[in-house]
C-alpha positions in Angstrom: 59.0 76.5 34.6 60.2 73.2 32.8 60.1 70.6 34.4 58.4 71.9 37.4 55.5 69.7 38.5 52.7 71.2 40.7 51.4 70.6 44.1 48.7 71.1 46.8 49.6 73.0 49.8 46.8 71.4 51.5 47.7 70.9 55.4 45.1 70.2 58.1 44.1 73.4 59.8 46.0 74.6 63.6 49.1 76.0 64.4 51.4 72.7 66.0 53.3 74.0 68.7 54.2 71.4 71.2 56.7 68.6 70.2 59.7 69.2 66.8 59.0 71.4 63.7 59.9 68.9 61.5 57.4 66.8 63.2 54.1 68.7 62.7 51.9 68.2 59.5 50.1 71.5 60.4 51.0 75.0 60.3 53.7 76.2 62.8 53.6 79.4 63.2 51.1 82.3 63.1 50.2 85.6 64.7 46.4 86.9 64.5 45.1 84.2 62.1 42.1 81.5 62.6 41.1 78.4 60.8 37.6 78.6 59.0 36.7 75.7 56.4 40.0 74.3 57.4 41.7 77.2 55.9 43.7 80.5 57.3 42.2 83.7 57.6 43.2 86.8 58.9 41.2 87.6 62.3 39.1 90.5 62.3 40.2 94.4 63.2 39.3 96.2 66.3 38.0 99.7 66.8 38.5 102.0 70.1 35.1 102.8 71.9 37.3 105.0 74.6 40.7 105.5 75.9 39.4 107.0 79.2 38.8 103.8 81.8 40.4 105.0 85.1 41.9 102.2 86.2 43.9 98.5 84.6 40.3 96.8 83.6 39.6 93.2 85.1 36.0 92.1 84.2 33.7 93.3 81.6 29.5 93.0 81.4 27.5 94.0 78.9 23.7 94.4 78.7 21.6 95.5 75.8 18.6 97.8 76.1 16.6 99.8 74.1 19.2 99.7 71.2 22.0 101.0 73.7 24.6 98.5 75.4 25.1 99.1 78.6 29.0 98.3 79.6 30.0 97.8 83.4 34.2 97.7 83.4 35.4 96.7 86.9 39.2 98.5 86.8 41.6 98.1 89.8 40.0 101.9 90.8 36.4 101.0 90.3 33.2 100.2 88.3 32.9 102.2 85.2 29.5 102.1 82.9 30.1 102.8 79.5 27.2 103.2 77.3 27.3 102.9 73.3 25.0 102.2 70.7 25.6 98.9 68.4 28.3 100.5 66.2 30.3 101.0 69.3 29.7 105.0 69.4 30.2 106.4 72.3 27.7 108.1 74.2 28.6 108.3 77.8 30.7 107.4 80.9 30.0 107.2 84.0 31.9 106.3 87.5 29.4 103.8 89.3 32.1 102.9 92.3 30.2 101.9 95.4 31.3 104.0 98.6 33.3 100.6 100.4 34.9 99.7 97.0 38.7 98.6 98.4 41.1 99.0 95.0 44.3 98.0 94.0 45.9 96.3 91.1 45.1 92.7 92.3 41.6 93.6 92.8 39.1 90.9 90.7 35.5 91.4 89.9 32.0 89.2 89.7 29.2 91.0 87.9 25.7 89.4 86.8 22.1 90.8 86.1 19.0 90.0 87.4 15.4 91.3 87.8 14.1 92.9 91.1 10.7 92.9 91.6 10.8 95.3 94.5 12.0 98.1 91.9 10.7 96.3 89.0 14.2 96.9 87.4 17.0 95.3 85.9 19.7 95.3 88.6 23.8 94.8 88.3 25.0 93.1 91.0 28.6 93.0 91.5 31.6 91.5 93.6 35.1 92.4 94.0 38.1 90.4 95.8 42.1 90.7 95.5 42.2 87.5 93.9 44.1 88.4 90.6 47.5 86.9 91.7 46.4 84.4 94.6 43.5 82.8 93.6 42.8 81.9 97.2 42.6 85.0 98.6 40.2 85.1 101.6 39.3 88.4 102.0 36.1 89.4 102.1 33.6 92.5 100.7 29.9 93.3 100.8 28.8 92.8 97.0 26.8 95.9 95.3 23.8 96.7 93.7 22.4 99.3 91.3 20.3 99.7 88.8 22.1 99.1 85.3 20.9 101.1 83.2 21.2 104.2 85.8 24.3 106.4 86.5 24.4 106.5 90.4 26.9 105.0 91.8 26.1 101.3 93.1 24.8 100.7 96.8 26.1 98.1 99.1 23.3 94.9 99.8 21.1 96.4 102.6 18.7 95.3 104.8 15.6 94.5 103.0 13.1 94.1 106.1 12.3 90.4 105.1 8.8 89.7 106.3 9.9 86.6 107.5 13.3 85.4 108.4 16.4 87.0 109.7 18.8 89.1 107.2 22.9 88.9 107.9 24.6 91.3 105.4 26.6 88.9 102.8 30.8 89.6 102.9 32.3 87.0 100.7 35.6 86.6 99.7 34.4 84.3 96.6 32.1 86.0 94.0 28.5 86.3 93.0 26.7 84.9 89.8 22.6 85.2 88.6 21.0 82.0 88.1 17.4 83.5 87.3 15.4 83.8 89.7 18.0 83.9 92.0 21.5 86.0 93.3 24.3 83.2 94.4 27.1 84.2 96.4 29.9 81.9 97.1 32.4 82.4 99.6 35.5 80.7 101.6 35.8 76.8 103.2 33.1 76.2 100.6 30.0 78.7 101.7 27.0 79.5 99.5 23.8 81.5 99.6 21.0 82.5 97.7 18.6 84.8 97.7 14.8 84.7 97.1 13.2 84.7 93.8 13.8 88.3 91.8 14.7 89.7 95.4 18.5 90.0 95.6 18.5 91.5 98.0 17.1 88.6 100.5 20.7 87.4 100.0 21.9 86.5 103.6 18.1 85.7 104.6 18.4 83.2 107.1 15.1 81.1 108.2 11.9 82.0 107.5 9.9 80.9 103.9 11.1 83.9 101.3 12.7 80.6 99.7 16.7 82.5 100.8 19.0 80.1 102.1 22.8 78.9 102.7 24.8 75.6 102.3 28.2 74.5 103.5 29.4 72.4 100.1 33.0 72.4 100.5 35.7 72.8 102.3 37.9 74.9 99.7 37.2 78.0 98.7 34.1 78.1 95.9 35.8 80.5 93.1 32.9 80.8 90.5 29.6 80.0 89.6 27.7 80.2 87.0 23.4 79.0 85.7 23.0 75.2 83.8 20.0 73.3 82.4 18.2 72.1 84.9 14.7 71.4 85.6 12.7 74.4 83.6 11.9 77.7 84.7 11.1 75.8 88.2 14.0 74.0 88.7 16.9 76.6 87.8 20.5 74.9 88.5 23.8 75.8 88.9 27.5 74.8 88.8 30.5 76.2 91.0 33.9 75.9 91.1 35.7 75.1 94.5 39.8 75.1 94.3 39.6 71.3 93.4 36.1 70.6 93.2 33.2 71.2 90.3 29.9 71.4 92.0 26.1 71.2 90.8 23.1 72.9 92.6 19.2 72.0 91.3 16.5 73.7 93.0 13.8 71.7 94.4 10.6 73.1 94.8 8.8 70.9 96.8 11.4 71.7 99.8 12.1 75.4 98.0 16.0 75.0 98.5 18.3 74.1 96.3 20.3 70.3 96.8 24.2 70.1 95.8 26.1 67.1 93.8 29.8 66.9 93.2 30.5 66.1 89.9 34.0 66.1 90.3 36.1 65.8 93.7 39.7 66.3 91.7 39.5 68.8 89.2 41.3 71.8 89.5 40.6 76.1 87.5 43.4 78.2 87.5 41.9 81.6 87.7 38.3 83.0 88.3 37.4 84.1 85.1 38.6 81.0 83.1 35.1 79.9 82.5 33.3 80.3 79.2 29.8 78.7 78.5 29.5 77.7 74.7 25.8 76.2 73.7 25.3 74.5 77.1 28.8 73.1 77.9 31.3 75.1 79.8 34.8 74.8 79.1 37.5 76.5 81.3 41.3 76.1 81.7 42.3 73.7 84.9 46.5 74.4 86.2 47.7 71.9 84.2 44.9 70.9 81.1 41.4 72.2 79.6 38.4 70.8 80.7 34.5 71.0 79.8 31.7 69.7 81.8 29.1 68.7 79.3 26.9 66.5 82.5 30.6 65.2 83.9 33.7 67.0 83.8 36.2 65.3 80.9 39.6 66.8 79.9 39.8 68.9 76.5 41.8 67.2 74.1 44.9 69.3 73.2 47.9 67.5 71.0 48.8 70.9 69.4 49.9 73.8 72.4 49.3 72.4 75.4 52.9 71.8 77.0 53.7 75.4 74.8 50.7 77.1 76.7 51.5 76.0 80.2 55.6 75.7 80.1 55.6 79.4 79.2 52.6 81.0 81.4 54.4 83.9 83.6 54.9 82.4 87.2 53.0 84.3 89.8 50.2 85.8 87.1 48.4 82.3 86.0 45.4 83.7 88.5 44.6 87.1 85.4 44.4 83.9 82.7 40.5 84.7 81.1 38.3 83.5 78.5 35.9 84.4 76.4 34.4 83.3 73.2 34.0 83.9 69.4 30.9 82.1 68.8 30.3 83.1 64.6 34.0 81.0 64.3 33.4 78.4 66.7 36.0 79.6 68.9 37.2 80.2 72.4 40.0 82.3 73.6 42.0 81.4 76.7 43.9 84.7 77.5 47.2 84.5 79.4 49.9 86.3 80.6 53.0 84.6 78.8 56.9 84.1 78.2 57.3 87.2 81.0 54.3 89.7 80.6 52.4 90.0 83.5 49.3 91.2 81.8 47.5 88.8 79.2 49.7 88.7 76.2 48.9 85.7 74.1 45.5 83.9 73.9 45.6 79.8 73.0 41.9 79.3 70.9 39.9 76.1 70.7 37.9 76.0 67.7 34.9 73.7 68.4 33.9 73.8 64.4 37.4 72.7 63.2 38.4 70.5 66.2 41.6 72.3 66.4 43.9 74.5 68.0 46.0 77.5 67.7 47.5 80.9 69.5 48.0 84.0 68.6 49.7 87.1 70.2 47.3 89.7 71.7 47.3 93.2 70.1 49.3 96.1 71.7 49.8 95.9 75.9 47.8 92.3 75.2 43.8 92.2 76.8 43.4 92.1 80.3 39.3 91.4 80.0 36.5 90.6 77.4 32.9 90.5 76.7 31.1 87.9 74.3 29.2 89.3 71.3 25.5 88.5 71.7 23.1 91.5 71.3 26.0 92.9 68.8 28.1 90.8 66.3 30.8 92.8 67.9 32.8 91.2 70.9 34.5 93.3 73.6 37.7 93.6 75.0 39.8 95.8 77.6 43.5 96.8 77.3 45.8 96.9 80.3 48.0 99.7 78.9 47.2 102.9 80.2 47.7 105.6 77.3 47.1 109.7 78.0 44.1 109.8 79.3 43.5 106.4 80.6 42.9 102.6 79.5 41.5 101.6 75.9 37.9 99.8 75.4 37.6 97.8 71.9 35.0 96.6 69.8 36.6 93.9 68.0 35.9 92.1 64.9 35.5 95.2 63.3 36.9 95.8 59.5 40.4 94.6 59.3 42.3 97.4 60.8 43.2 99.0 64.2 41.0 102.1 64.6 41.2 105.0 67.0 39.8 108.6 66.6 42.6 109.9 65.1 44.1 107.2 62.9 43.8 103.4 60.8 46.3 101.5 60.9 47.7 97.8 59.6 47.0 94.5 61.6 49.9 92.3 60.7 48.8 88.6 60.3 50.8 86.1 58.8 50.6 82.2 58.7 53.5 79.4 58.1 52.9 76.4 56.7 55.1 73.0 58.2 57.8 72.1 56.2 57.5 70.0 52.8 59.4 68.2 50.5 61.5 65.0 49.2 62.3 64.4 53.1 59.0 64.9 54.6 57.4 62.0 52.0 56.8 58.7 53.2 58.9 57.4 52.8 61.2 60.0 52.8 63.2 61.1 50.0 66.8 62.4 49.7 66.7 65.3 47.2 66.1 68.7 47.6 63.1 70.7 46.0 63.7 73.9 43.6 60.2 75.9 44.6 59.9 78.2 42.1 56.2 79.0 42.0 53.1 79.5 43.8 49.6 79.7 42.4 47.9 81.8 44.9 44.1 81.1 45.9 43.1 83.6 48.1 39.9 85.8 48.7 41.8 89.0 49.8 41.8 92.5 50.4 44.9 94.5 49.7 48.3 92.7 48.6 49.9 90.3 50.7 53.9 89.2 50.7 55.3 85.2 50.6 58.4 84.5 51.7 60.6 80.9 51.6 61.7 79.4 54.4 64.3 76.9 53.7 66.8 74.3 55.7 69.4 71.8 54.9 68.1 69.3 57.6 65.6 69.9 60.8 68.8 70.8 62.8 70.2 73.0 60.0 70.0 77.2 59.9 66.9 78.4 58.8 67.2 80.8 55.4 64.5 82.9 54.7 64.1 84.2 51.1 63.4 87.8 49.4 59.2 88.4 50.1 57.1 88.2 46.9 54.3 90.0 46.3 50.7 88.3 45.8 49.1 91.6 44.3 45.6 92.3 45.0 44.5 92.2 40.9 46.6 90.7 38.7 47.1 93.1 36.3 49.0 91.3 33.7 49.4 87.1 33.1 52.8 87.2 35.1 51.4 88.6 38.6 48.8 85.5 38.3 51.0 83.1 39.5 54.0 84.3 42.3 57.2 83.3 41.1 60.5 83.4 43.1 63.3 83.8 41.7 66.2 82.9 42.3 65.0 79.8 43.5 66.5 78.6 46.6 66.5 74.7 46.6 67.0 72.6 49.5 65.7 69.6 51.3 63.0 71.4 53.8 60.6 74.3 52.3 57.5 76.1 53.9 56.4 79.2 53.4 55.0 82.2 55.6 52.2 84.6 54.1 51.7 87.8 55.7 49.3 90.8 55.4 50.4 94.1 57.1 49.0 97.0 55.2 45.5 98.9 55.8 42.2 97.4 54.9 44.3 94.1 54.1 42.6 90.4 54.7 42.7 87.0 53.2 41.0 84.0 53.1 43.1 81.0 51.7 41.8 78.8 49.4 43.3 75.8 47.8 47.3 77.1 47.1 49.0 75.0 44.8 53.1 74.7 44.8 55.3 74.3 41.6 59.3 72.5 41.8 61.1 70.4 40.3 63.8 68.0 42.2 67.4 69.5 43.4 70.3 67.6 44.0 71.0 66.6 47.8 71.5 68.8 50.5 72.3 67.3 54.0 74.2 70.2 55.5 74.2 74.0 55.5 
């Protein structure tokens, strides 16, 4: 329009949350959007594998064999294997509940593999405690075994007639992990024991030389473990997680045990699934910050939803917070139950690539557990909300829509840019800003809808405007440029753009704003 003068709607990539509005130079709002080449983009779709777990699902494994993956669900009713091929088909279910399996809906799991060379199989090995709500919990259960790949239901660690040495059946309150060649099991006032090489079973071998042992290297509860670079294939290491402690284990095989450092004497983990490895550094969420131990254990910068992430985690349910990762985007997801849900309704994600942060709410009931992608480009994730015939498994970034059996439908995504204009210069400017057109960049499937978001002043009512279409093909010169009309000036413009119809997604490239100056506007 005349005298309109164009403009780049070029703001640094992450949603702002903590702190004023008016304050932030990044976007402000968004829902099922990430940053990629410092630009929005819708997040991938999600298809159902199976609605049938039997109980709320609270850890997820996956292995991948023989062009089959190989899924291990630990539900507050069991351990459920779910096998589908790399296009997340299903081809089978199975109950693999071991006989003293104790349920409920606080129950949470451990699950690792490891080779056994007594069967010469892959073996699951898995753990379960009531520590969902009190991460403290100091009950205790005899971890199971099984071959995973089978379909029997998983045996409790039995005696395995150690040649030398005296066997003590493990009951741990704490959890397992694999840190190949050996089973770790970690337990209350800081216990830990390993087995021998490739023999799991030798967990709770006492004496002897089968290379099994124990340590006492904590007082607190040890909550997780998980394997680090160490010395080679001789020298596997370790790292653990007491209540306020991070520990390292290297083996030593001149003395064929294992010696154990503290790298951090004050650190803190809020839940015991938290922890997410990403290229060699691990990264999990502490009870009040993020940290990563990357040698030593240093806080994760966070300027942009920190105070928003922990000010509205539900009290009572910070211990079901999980994490996983999204490694082609750089990210990883810290899931949480928030603002009053006390399953996992809205993830915070640290994008590594970018340096940035943002949130997004979590599809339907939210995701109450999640698998990495690795030997599929397809990562996996449980929901809590038990439909007909029981809770749904998802393979996620998958198209752009929600798919079940019987239907596709729309994932909404949507973005908001911070606000711009006259008052938001430096230095700031008093007059208000007629927007009356937007020259859309986008890669995108399906049309998408702009709306204006205007204010008098930061304090003022908010006044959103009629949605415009941005059309999928511009069929004639007009539908190349949005235009809004009539134009709404005032002092404080940004703009939110949604997609929310089937097969849609976007890409935003660079977006460039046209207005012209509007008289003054202090109050509305």
């Amino acid at each position: 329009m005349l005298n309109d003068k164009p403009f780049a709607l070029d703001f640094p990539p992450g949603i702002q949350r903590d702190g004023t509005v008016f304050d932030s130079d990044q976007y402000v709002d968004g829902e099922w959007c990430r940053f990629r080449l410092r630009r929005p983009r819708k997040i991938g779709g999600f298809r159902q594998i199976t609605d049938t777990l039997h109980g709320i699902p609270r850890r997820v494994h996956c292995f991948y064999y023989n062009n089959l993956i190989y899924i291990h669900v630990g539900t507050s009713v069991g351990i459920q294997q779910v096998v589908i091929d790399k296009e997340g088909t299903l081809i089978s279910t199975t109950d693999r509940t071991p006989s003293n399996f104790v349920g409920g809906p606080e129950v949470g799991f451990t699950m690792d593999a490891i080779f056994d060379t007594t069967s010469n199989m892959v073996q699951l090995v898995a753990h379960w405690s009531p520590d969902i709500v009190n991460l403290a919990d100091a009950t205790q259960a005899i971890p199971a075994i099984g071959q995973i790949d089978g379909s029997a239901a998983l045996l409790p660690f039995s005696d395995p007639s150690p040649t030398t040495g005296t066997w003590t059946q493990p009951s741990i309150a704490g959890g397992i992990v694999c840190v190949q060649p050996y089973v770790f099991a970690f337990d209350n006032n800081g216990w830990v024991m390993w087995s021998a090489a490739n023999l799991p079973l030798y967990l709770g071998v006492s004496g002897g030389a089968s290379g099994a042992g124990s340590a006492r290297v904590s007082a607190q509860k040890i909550v997780q473990g998980a394997p680090i670079r160490g010395g080679g294939a001789q020298a596997p290491a370790a790292i653990f997680w007491s209540m306020s402690e991070v520990i390292t284990a290297v083996y030593n095989p001149s003395l064929n045990t294992f010696a154990f450092t503290t790298a951090s004497q004050s650190s803190s983990i809020i839940s015991s699934d938290c922890v997410v490895e990403y290229d060699g550094l691990y990264f999990w969420c502490g009870v009040d910050r993020f940290m990563v131990f990357n040698g030593t254990v240093t806080e994760v910068p966070n300027r942009q939803n920190l105070d928003w992430f922990f000010n509205n985690l539900t009290p009572g349910f910070e211990s079901k917070v999980w994490a996983y990762k999204v490694p082609r985007y750089g990210e990883i997801w810290f899931c949480a139950p928030m603002f009053g849900n006390t399953e996992c309704s809205h993830a915070v994600i640290f994008n590594l690539r970018e340096n940035t942060w943002y949130d997004t709410k979590l599809p339907d009931g939210g995701r109450s557990a999640g698998y990495f992608a690795q030997g599929t480009r397809y990562p996996i994730m449980a929901e809590p909300t038990q439909q007909a015939a029981g809770y749904p498994l998802w393979m996620h970034e998958y198209g752009f829509d929600k798919i079940t059996p019987t239907a596709r439908t729309a994932v909404r995504s949507y973005f908001e840019t911070p606000w711009f204009g006259a008052l938001r210069d430096n230095p700031a400017g008093d007059q208000g800003l007629a927007f009356s057109q937007l020259e859309p960049d986008f890669i995108q499937d399906g049309d998408l809808s702009v709306t204006i978001i205007s204010a008098a002043n930061p304090r003022a009512p908010e006044i959103e405007g009629t949605p415009a279409a941005i059309p999928l093909v511009a069929n004639t010169p007009q539908e190349q440029l949005t235009s809004f009309t009539p134009t709404q000036p005032n002092r404080l413009i940004r703009l939110r753009v949604e997609s929310d119809v089937v097969g849609g997604n976007y890409q935003a490239g660079k977006n460039i704003g046209h207005g012209r100056p509007a008289g003054p506007r202090r109050m509305s």
